[in-house]
N, C-alpha and C positions, 0 to 999 in steps of 0.2 A: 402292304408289301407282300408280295409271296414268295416262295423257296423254295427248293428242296428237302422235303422229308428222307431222311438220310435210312428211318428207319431203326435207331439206335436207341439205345436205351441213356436216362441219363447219365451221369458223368461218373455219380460215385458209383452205382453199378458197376458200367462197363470198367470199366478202372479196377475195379474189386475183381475182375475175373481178369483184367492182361495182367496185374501184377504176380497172377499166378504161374504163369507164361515163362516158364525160363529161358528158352531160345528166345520167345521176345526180346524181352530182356539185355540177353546177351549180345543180339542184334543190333539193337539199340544203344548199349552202350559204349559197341567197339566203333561204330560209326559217327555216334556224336562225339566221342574224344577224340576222333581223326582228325573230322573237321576245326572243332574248336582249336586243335594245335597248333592247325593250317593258319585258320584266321589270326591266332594272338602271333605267332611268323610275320604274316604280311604286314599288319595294323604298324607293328611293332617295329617295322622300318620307314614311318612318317611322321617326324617330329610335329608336323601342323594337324595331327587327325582330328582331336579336338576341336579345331577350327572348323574343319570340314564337316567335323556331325553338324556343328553350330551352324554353319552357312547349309545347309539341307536341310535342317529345321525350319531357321528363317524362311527359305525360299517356298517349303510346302506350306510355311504357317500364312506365308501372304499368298499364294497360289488361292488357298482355300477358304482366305478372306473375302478374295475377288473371281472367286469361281465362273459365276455366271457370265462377266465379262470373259477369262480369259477360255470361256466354250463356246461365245461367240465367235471369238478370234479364231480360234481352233477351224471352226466349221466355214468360217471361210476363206481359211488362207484351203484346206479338205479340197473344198468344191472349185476353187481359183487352178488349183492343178490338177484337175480332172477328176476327185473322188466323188463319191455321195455319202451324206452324213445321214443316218436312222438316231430319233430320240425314244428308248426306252424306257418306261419306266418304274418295268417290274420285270420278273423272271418270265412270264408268259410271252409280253409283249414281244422280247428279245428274242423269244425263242420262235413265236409266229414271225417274226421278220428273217430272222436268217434262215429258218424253213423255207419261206414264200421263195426266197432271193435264188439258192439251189434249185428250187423250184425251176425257177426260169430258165435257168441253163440246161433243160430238162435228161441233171446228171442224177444219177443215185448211188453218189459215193462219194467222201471230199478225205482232203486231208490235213491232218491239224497239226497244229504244234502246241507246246505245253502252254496250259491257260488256266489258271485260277478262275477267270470270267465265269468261262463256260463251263465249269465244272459249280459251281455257283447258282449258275442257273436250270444245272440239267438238261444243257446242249445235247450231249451226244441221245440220250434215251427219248427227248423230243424228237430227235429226227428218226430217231427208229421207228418210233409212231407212226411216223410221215413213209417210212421204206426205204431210209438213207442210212447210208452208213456210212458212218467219221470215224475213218481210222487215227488211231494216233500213233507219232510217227517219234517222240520223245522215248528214248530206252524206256526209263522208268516208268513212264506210264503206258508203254506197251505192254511191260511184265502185268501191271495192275488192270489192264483192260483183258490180255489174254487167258487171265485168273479170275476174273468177274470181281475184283476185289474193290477195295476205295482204297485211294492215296493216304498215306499217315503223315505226309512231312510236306512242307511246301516246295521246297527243293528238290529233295529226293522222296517222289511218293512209294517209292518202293525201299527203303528202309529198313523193312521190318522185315523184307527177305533176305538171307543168304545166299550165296553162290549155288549152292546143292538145292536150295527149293527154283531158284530161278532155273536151273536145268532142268529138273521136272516140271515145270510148266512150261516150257520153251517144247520139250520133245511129249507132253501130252496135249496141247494144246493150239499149236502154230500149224499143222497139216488140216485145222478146221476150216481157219480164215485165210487160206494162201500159200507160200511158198513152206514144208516141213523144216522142222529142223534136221538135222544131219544124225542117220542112226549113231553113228559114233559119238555125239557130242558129250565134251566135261565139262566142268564145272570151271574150266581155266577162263580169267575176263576176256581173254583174245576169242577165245573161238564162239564164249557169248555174246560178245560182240557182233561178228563175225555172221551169225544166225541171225542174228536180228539184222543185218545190213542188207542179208540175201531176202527176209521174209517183205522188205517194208521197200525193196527196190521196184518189183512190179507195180506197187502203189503208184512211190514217184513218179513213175514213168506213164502209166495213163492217166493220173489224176489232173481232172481239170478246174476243177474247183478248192483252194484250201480255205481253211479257218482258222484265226489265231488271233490273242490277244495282243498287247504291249505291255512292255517296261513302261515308256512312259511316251506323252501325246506331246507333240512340242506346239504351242497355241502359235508361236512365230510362223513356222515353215508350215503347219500342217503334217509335220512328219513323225510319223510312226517308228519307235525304236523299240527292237526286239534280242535280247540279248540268249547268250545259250552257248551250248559246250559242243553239241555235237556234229552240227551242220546241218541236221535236218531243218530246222525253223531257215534257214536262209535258202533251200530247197523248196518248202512250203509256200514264202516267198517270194520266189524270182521265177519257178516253172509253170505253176499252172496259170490258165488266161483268168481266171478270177479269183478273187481273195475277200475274203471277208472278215474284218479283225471286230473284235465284242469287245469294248474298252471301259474299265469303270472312269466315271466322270474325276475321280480322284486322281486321275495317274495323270492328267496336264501339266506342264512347266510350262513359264512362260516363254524361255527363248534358247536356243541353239546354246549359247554360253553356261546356261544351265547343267547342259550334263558334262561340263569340267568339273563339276563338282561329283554329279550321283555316277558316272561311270568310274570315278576313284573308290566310293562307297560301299555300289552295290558288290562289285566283284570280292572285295576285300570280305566284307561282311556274310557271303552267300559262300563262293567255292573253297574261297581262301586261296583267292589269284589274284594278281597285281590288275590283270585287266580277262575280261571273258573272250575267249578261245573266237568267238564269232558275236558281232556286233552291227547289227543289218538295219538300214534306214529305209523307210519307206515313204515315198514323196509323191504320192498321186501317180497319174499315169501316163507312160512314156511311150510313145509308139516304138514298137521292135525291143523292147527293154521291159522285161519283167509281163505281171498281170495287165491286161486290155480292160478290165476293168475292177472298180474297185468301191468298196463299200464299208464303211466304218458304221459301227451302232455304236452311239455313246448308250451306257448303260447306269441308271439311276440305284434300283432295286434296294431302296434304303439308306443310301450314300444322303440323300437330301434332310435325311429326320437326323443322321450321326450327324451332320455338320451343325445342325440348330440346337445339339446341346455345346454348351462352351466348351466343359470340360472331355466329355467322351468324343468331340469333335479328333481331337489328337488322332485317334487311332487311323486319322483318314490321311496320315502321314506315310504309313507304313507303305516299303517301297517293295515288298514281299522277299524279304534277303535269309528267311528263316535265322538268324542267330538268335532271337529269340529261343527258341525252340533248342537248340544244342546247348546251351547252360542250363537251363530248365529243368532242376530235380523230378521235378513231376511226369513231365513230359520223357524224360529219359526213363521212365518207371512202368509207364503206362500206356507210351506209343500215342500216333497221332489217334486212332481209330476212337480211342475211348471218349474224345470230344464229339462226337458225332455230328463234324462238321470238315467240309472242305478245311477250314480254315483252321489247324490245329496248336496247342500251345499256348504259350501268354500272349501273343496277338490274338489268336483266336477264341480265346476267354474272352476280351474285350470286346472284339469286331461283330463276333456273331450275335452275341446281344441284342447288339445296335441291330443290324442288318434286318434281323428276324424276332425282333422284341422279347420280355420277358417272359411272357404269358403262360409258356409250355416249362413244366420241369425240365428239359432238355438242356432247354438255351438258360433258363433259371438259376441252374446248377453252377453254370461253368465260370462266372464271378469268382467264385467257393475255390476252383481246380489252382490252387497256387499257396504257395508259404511265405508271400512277401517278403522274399529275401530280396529283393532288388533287380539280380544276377539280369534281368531281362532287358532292364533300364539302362544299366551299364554297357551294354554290348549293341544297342539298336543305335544303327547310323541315323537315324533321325532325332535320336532323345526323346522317345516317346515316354511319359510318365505312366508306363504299363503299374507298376502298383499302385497311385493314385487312382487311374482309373479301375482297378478291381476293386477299390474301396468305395469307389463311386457308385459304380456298377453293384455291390451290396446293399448300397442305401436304395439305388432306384428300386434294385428287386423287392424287398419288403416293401418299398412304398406304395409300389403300383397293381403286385399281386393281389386276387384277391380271393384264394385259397384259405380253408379257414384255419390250417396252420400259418399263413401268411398275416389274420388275424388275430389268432394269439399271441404272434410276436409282436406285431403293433402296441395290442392291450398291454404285454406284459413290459415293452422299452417303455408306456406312457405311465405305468406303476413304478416301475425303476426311476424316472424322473422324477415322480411326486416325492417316494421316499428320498434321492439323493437330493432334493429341493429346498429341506428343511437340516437344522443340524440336530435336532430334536429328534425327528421322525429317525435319522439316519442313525445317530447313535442306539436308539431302540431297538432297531431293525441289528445291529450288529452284537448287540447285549441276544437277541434272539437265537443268532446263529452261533455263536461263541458257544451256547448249549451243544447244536451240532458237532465243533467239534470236540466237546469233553467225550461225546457219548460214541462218535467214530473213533477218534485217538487216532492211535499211527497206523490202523488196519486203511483208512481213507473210507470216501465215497463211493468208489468203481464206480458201476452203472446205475444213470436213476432210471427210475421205471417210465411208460411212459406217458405225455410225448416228450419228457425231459430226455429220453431215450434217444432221441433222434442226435440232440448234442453229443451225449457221450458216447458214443457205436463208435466216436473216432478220437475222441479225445478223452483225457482221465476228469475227472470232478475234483478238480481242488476241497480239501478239507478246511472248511472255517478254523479260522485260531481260537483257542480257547480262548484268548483276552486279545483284544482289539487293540490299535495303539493308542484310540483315545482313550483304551480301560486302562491302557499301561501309562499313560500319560499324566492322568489323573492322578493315580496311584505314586506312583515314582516321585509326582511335584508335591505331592500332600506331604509326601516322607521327608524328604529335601524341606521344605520349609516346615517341618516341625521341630527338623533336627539344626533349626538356624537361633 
């Protein structure tokens, strides 16, 4: 499978330098209490919600039992209404296809709307290679495109800015690629607004080709659903003569009746709206009505290895609504950046794993980026068992690394068994350490040296007790029955 190298360092690193961030920080936590307040509001006026996670679970858990069937379906109810379906099945492939496809329309510009996909697979810097350029036409990821930055949040990738830094990049930055911003501009949302509607209108207006992902693929109609707050994805859309949407193979439902269910979910759980502001269906193509033509890439890129485990399959649930990510101690600490991944947070701990395997520190790490308090579990409209799966996600990493601290900890869980295997060996083994702590006392362990070092740099080292409870067991019952 291939990816995007994002470039990042891993988890506990970058983490160790944004927590030193205090605007981060600040950023971060005044925006994920907004939202969260929003959502527990909405949630919290539908007595059946409960049922709805449950019936969104059910539906992706048999969606993605019967996958292959319902992407047949998909592909050709696609082609019955005039689309054409591309099979991807890595980052490259996707990316030479919707290159070639631009290609043909011999444009050298498109316009995009917000996509996880293609940020996935490094859409836009593939076509740069090629001498295309994808604008993005989503606010927040225009701020993070006109700053050369990466997205931190699945929702809002621009999070981590403020009002005051978004006005300096809007007026150093927007006179490069198009219409300037206005010498007078403030930091007021209206008139950043306002800038961005004036910068990304000459786009609209001759782009003939866009790109965009889906919410979700409906395998019934062939219909493409694209949901969004600001209007541009429905502009994206319906204006230009060609469109090309990059869809992971995961986001299929099977029928139109489906999204009574996920269009209650995702809005509730994503803006903290009862339903999203624009809600745009795309059904193949219509003469006089929208794009002339149309082109769908289902997109593989490791979706096929996540489904063949049983349990890390789950995460192929996720309908991208970020709540994960706004309860998330961690995540509110440390910004999406520190995962070094599109994908940030306790979804993204688990996803990217899969997506882009163990092998690299990078994706190795990010199992570890969570305190299993739950808070993730609770809030995902799908009921995804995210801390199940970061436990899961631990186990494969030792198992499968083969780093020779990856080694040691093998050797050393396979010594910890033999000792906890026997009650002989065990009790010695505790008679041993009971020494450690007579000879620590109440000063403790702090840090061991290392590579015992690599454990405690984040945690303290429990002091053994000086008497075990089988030494006190012993002990106590001897006394007790002699005083009988």
């Amino acid at each position: 499978m291939s990816g995007v190298d994002l470039g990042m360092p891993s988890f506990p690193d970058a983490a160790r330098q944004a927590v030193r961030d205090a605007q981060l920080r600040h950023n971060l936590g005044n925006a994920t209490n907004t939202i969260r307040n929003k959502r527990a509001a909405v949630v919290g006026e539908l007595d059946d919600w409960e049922q709805l996670r449950a019936s969104g679970a059910a539906i992706k858990a048999h969606t993605l039992s019967n996958l292959d069937s319902y992407l047949e379906q998909f592909e050709s109810a696609v082609t019955a209404a005039g689309g054409t379906v591309h099979w991807a099945r890595d980052a490259a492939e996707a990316n030479r296809i919707v290159t070639e496809l631009v290609r043909e329309t011999g444009e050298t510009e498109a316009v995009k709307v917000k996509s996880m996909a293609t940020q996935e697979i490094g859409l836009n810097e593939a076509l740069a290679s090629a001498g295309i350029s994808a604008w993005e036409t989503d606010l927040a990821e225009l701020i993070v495109q006109l700053d050369e930055d990466r997205p931190s949040h699945i929702l809002v990738p621009a999070i981590h800015r403020n009002r005051s830094e978004i006005r300096e990049i809007f007026r150093r930055e927007m006179a490069g690629s198009g219409t300037p911003a206005p010498a007078d501009l403030t930091d007021d949302p209206v008139q950043l607004a306002e800038a961005a509607r004036h910068h990304l209108r000459d786009k609209f207006l001759r782009a003939r080709v866009a790109i965009s992902g889906a919410n979700f693929a409906v395998a019934e109609t062939g219909g493409l659903v694209v949901v969004e707050s600001e209007g541009n994805g429905r502009m994206c859309l319906t204006m230009p003569e060609h469109l090309i949407s990059v869809v992971g193979i995961e986001k299929v439902v099977p029928s139109w009746r489906d999204l009574e269910v996920f269009l209650q979910l995702l809005p509730r759980s994503s803006t903290g709206e009862r339903m999203n502001p624009y809600t745009s269906v795309l059904s193949g193509v219509t003469a006089g009505d929208g794009p002339s033509d149309f082109h769908v890439v289902l997109l593989d890129n490791g979706r096929s290895e996540a489904l063949a485990d049983e349990i890390g399959s789950q995460a192929l649930r996720c309908i991208r609504c970020s709540a994960c990510l706004n309860v998330c101690p961690v995540y509110e600490r440390t910004g999406g950046h520190a995962y070094g991944s599109v994908y940030p947070g306790p979804i993204g701990a688990v996803l990217t794993p899969q997506l882009y395997g163990v092998e690299s520190e990078d994706t190795a790490s990010l199992p570890y980026a969570s305190t299993l308090c739950g808070a993730c579990y609770d809030v995902c409209p799908v009921a995804i068992e995210i801390p199940e799966l970061l436990v899961h996600l631990r186990n494969r990493t030792v198992r499968e690394r083969k780093g020779w601290f990856d080694r040691l900890t093998r050797t050393a869980m396979r010594a910890m068994g033999w000792v906890f295997g026997d009650s002989g060996r065990l009790a010695r083994a505790q008679r041993v350490a009971s020494l450690g702590g007579r000879l620590f006392g109440r000063r403790g362990i702090g840090r061991l040296p290392w590579p015992l070092s690599r454990w405690t740099d984040a945690r303290d080292a429990p002091t053994p007790p000086a008497e075990s409870f089988r030494q006190w067991w012993e002990r106590t019952r001897t006394n007790d029955e002699d005083g009988r």
